[in-house]
C-alpha positions, 0 to 999 in steps of 0.5 A: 533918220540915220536907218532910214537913209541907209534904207533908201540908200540899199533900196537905191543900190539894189535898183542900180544893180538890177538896171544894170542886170537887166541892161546886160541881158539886154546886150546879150540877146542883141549879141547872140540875136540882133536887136529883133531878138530883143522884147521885154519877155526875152531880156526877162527871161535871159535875166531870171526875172519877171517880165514886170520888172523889166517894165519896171526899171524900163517902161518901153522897148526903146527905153531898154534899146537906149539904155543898153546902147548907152551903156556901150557908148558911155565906156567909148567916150570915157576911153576917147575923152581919156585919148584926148586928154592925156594921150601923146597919140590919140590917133593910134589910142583910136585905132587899138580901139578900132581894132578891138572890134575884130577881137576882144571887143568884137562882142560889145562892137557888133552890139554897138554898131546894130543897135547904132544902125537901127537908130536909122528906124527909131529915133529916139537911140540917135543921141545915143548913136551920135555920143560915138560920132561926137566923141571920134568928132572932138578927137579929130579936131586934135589933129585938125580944124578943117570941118570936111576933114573931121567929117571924113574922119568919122565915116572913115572910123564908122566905115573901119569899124564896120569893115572888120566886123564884117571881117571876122578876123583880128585887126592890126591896130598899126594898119588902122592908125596908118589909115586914119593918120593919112586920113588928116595928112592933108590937113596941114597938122 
């Protein structure tokens, strides 16, 4: 019995570990070719392996497409639900990581925002898109209670992490936690 748990459990990690390799070749062909580039041949390709096993792990394309965007978007919550929890700034936390996007983040930001855009076209990578929105959301309820406030705040961050993308350049985390602190100025906290 003991053998064959240790069985299942190597089959388990090695399953794990292959969804994972395949989740990363995923995100590479969105950096290097957009979401369009993305088919289970290339990610197979990009990953060294078969093309059924793509199949495999992740029957459709919008299977992969989620699981790739999901991967980004679970490290984004972890680092905001960590803000929320135990920061004495969430404000300026959120902005070092807005302006992550114009620098050592820009990779994984660019794939996040394409395939966050293309849920526009394939709903079923909306609850995964909206995990950013939800987390930024519950940031700024910290700061306020004022709804239209709290949806401001998110097309703002939507709109600044598009913007220095779109840059190409280095973002200075200080200009960013201005922007977003003056964003909820009004708000009466």
């Amino acid at each position: 019995m003991a053998d064959e748990q240790g069985t299942a459990d190597g089959r388990r990690l090695r399953g794990q570990r292959r969804r994972a390799q395949i989740i990363e070749a995923t995100l590479t062909i969105v950096r290097r070719d957009g979401a369009a580039g993305v088919t289970h041949r290339t990610v197979a390709k990009e990953a060294g392996i078969t093309t059924s096993l793509t199949l495999y792990y992740f029957a459709t394309l919008d299977d992969l497409l989620v699981a790739a965007l999901t991967s980004i978007t679970d490290t984004y919550t972890r680092r905001i639900r960590r803000l929320i929890d135990t920061s004495d700034d969430p404000l300026g936390g959120l902005a070092r990581l807005i302006a992550e996007s114009g620098g050592p983040g820009r990779e994984r930001a660019l794939a996040e925002r394409e395939l966050s855009t293309l849920a526009a076209r394939r709903p079923a990578l909306r609850p995964a898109a909206q995990g950013w929105r939800d987390n930024v959301a519950e940031l700024a309820r910290t700061q306020t209670d004022d709804p239209d406030a709290v949806e401001a705040f998110i097309a703002l961050c939507d709109g600044l992490c598009t913007s220095i993308l779109l840059d190409d350049r280095e973002a200075d985390p200080e200009h960013v936690r201005a922007v977003l602190g003056r964003a909820l100025l009004k708000t009466g906290r």
